[in-house]
C-alpha positions as CSV (number, residue, x, y, z in Angstrom):
1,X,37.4,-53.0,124.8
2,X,39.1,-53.4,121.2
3,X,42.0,-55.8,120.4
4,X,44.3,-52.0,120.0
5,X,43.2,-50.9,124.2
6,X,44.0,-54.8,125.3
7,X,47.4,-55.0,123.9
8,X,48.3,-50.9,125.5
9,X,46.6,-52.3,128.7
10,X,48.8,-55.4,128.7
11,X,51.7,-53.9,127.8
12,X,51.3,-50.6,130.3
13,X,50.4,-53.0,133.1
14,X,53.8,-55.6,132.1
15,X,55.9,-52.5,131.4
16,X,54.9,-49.9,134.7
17,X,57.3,-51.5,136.8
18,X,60.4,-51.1,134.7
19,X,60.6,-47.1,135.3
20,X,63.4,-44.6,136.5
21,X,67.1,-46.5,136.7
22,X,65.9,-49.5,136.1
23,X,64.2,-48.7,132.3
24,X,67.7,-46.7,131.7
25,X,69.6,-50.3,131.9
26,X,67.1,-52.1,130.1
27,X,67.3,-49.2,126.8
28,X,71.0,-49.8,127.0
29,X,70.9,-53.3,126.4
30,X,69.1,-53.3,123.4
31,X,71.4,-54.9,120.8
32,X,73.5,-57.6,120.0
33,X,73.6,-59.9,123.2
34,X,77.6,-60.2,123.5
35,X,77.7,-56.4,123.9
36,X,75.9,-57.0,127.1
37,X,77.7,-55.7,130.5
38,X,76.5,-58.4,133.6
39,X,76.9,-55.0,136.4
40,X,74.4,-53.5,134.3
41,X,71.9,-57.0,134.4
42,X,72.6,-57.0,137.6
43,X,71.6,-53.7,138.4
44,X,68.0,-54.3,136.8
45,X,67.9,-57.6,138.8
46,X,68.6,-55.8,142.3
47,X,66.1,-52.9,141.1
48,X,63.1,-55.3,141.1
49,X,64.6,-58.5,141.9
50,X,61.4,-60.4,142.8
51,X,60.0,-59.8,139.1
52,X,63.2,-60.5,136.8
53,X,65.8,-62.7,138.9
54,X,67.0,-66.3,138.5
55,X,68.1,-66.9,141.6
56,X,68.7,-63.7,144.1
57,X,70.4,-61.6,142.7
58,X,72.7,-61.2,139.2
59,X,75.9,-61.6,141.3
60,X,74.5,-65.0,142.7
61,X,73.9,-67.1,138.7
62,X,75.2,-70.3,139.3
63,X,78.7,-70.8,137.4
64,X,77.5,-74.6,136.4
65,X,75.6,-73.3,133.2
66,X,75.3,-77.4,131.5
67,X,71.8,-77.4,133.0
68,X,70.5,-75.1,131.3
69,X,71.9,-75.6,127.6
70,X,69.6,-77.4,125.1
71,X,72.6,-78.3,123.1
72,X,71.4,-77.4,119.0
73,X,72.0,-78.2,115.5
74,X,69.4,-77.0,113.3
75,X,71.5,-76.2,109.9
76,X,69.9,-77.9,106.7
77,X,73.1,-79.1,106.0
78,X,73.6,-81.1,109.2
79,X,74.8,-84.8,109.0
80,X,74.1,-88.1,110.8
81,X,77.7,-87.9,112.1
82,X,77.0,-84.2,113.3
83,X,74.0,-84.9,115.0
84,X,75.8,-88.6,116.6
85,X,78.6,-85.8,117.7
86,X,75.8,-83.6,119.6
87,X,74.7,-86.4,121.4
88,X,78.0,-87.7,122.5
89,X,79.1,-83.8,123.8
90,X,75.4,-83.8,125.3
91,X,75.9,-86.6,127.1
92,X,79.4,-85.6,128.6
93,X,78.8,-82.0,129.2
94,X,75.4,-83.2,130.7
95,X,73.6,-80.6,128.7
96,X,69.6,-80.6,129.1
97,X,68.9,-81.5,125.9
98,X,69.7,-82.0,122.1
99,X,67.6,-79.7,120.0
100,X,67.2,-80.7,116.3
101,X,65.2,-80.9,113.2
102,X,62.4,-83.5,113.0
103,X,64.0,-86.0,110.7
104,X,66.4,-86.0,113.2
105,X,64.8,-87.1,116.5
106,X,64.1,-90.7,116.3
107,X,68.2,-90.9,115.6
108,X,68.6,-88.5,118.2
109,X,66.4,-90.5,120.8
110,X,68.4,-93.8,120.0
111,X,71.2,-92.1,121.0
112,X,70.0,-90.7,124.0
113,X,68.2,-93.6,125.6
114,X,69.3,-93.9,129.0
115,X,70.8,-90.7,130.0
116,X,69.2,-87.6,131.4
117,X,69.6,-85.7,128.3
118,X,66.3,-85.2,126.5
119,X,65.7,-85.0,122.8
120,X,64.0,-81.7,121.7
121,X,62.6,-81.2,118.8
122,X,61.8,-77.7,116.2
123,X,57.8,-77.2,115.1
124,X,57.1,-74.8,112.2
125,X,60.7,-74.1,112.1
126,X,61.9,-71.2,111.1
127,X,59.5,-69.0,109.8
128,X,56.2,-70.1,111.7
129,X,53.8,-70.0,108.8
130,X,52.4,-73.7,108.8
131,X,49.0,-74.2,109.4
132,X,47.9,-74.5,112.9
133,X,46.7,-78.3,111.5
134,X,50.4,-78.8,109.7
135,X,52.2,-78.0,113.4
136,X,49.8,-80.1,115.3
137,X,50.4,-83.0,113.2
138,X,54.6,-82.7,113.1
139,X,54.5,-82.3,117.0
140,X,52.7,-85.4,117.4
141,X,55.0,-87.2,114.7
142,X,58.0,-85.9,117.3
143,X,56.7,-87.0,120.0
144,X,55.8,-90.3,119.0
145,X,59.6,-90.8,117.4
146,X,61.0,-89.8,120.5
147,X,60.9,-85.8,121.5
148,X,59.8,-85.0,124.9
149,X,60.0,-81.5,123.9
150,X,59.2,-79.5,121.1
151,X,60.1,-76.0,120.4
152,X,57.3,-74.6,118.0
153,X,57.5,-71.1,116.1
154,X,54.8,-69.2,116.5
155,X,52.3,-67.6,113.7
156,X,54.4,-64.6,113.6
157,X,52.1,-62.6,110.5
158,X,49.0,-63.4,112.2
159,X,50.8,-61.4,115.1
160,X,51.7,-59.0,112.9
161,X,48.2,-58.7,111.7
162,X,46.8,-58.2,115.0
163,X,45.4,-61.8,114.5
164,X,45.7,-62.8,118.3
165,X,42.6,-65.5,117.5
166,X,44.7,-67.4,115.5
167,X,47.9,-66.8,117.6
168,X,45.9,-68.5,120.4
169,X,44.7,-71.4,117.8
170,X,48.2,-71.9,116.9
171,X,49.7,-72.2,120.1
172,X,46.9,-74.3,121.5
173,X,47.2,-76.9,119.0
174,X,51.0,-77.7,119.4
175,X,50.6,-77.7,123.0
176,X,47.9,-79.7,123.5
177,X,49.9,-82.0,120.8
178,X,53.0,-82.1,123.2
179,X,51.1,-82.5,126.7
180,X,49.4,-85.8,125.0
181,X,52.5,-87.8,125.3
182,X,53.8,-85.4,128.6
183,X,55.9,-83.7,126.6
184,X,57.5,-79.9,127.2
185,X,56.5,-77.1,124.8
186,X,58.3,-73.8,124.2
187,X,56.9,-71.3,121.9
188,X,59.2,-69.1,119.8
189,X,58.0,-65.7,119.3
190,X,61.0,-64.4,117.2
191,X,61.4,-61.2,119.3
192,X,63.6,-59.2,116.4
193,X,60.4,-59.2,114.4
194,X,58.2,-58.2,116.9
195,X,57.5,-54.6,118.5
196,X,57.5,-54.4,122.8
197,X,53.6,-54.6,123.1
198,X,53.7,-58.0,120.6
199,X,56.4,-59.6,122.6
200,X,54.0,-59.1,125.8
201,X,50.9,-59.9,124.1
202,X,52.0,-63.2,122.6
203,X,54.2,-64.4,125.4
204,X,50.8,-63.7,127.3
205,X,48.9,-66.0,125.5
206,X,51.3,-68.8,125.4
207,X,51.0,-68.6,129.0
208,X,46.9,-68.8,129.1
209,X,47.7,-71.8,126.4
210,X,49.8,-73.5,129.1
211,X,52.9,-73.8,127.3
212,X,55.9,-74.3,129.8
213,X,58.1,-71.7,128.1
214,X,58.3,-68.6,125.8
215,X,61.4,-68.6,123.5
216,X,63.4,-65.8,122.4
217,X,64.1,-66.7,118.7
218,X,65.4,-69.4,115.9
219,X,68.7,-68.2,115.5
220,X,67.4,-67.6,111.5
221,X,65.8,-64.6,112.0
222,X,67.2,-60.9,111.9
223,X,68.7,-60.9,115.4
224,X,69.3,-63.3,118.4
225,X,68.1,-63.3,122.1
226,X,69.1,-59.9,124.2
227,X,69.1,-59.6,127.7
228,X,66.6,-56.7,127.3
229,X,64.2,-58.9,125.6
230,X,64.7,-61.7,128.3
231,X,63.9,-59.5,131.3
232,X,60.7,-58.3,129.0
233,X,59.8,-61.6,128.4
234,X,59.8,-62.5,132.2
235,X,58.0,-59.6,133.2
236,X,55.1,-60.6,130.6
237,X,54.9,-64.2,132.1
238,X,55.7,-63.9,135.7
239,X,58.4,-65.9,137.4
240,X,56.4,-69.4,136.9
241,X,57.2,-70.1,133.6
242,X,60.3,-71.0,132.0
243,X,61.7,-68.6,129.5
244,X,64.4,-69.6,126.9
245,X,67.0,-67.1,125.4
246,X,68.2,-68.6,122.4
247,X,70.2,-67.4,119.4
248,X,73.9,-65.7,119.5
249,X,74.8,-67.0,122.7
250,X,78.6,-67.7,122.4
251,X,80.2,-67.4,125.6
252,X,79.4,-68.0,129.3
253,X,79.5,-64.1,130.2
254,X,76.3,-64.3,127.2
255,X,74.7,-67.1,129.3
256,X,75.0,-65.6,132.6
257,X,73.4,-62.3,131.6
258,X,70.5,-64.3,130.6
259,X,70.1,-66.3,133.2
260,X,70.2,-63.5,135.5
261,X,67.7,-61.3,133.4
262,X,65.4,-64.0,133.9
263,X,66.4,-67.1,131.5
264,X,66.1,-70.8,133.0
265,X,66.8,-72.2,129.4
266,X,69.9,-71.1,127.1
267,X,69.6,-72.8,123.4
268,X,73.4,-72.6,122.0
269,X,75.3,-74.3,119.2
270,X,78.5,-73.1,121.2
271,X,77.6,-75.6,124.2
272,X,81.3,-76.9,124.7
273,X,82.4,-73.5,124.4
274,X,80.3,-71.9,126.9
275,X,81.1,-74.6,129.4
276,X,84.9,-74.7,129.0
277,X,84.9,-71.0,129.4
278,X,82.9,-71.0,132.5
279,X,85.3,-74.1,133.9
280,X,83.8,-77.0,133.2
281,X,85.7,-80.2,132.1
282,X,86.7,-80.4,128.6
C-alpha cells in the first residue's frame, strides 16, 4: 500500500465515527475558537461520548480550569521581569506549568523550585524547520537547565511533502531527548496549516513515537486551537494520550469547550483571566 492509500485509510478509519448529527456540529465549529457554542460541544460529546469526552459528558467539565493551564509567554520581546511575573501568577493560580523560550528556563526553574508548577519549555519554535539533530540537541539543553517538559514543533514541510519518514525521525528524536531525563513531550502539529488527513496522520505518529501529547498550535501561526480540531485530534489518538489546545484561548467558556471536546491541557497567555472568569481567586 502507497504513503497516498495509508493516510485515506487512516483518516476514513479516525473519521467514520463522526457521521450524521454529530459531523454537522463538528463543520460548525470550524473557525475562530471564541465563536464556539459549549450546547453544541456538548452535543458531539453526548453523540459518541466514549471517543471525545473529558470527563462524562460536556455539561460535567470541571469549573476549576488552573490544572490544566500551562501558563505562557513566548513573545521575543519578553523580559526577565515578565517571565519572574509568570512564575509568581503560576504559582498562586496553581497553574501546571510556565511555558517559555529556552533562554528562559534555567531562570524559570529557579523560580519554580519547590512548588508543583513545572517549567515547560518550546523546541523548534515556531516554524518547526530545525533539523531533527538541532531539536534533539535544544531539548536536551532544556532539560538539563531545568524543563521537565518540552513542547517541540513538528517538521511541518516534510508533512506537507508527504515526508512521514522524516516526520517520524523528527518526533523520535525530541522524544527520546525528553524521556532521558523523564521529562513530558508534546508535539505541535500547527493544525491551521495542515489539511484533516495530515492532522490524523501526524498526530498518529506522535503517538507510535510515544510522545505524551499532540498540540494544537504555537499561537504564531495563521490560526489558533478550535474545538473542531481538538475533538479530531482526540479521535486520531484515542482517549490515552493527552491532547493540548493551545492558541487564542481567552476566556473560560474557550477552555471549557476544549476540555470537553477532548483537551486535558489548555496553553494560554490569558491564565489570570480565564480563572477569574471561571471564579477563581484573584
Amino acid at each position: 500500500m502507497d504513503q497516498e492509500a495509508i493516510v485515506e485509510a487512516v483518516t476514513r478509519e479516525v473519521l467514520s465515527a463522526l457521521t450524521g448529527e454529530a459531523w454537522d456540529h463538528y463543520l460548525a465549529c470550524i473557525g475562530d475558537c471564541a465563536a464556539h457554542s459549549s450546547d453544541k460541544v456538548r452535543d458531539v460529546v453526548a453523540a459518541g461520548a466514549s471517543r471525545i469526552s473529558f470527563n462524562g459528558s460536556g455539561a460535567d467539565v470541571p469549573t476549576d480550569l488552573a490544572g490544566y493551564i500551562d501558563h505562557t509567554l513566548l513573545r521575543a520581546d519578553a523580559s526577565a521581569t515578565e517571565i519572574d511575573r509568570m512564575c509568581d501568577e503560576a504559582i498562586r493560580y496553581k497553574f501546571a506549568s510556565v511555558c517559555v523560550n529556552p533562554t528562559w528556563v534555567r531562570r524559570v526553574a529557579d523560580n519554580l523550585r519547590g512548588t508543583d508548577v513545572v517549567t515547560c519549555s518550546v523546541i523548534g519554535f515556531p516554524l518547526g524547520a530545525h533539523t531533527s539533530e538541532i531539536k534533539a540537541m535544544e531539548a536536551r539543553r532544556a532539560v538539563r537547565e531545568g524543563a521537565r517538559e518540552i513542547d517541540m514543533v513538528v517538521n511541518i514541510g516534510a508533512i506537507k511533502s508527504g515526508d512521514w519518514a522524516t516526520v517520524e525521525k523528527d518526533i523520535v528524536g525530541v522524544v527520546d531527548a525528553a524521556r532521558e531525563a523523564g521529562a513530558i513531550c508534546k508535539v505541535i502539529i500547527e493544525a491551521a496549516m495542515l489539511t484533516d488527513e495530515e492532522k490524523v496522520v501526524t498526530s498518529r505518529i506522535a503517538r507510535k513515537a510515544k510522545a505524551h501529547y499532540v498540540k494544537t498550535s504555537t499561537g504564531f501561526g495563521p490560526g489558533g486551537a478550535t474545538v473542531y480540531d481538538v475533538a479530531l485530534m482526540r479521535e486520531a489518538v484515542g482517549p490515552d494520550m493527552g491532547v493540548k489546545a493551545a492558541g487564542g484561548i481567552k476566556t473560560a467558556k474557550d477552555a471549557k469547550d476544549m476540555i470537553a471536546a477532548g483537551a486535558t491541557r489548555i496553553g494560554a497567555s490569558a491564565g489570570i483571566e480565564i480563572i477569574a472568569e471561571a471564579g477563581g481567586t484573584a
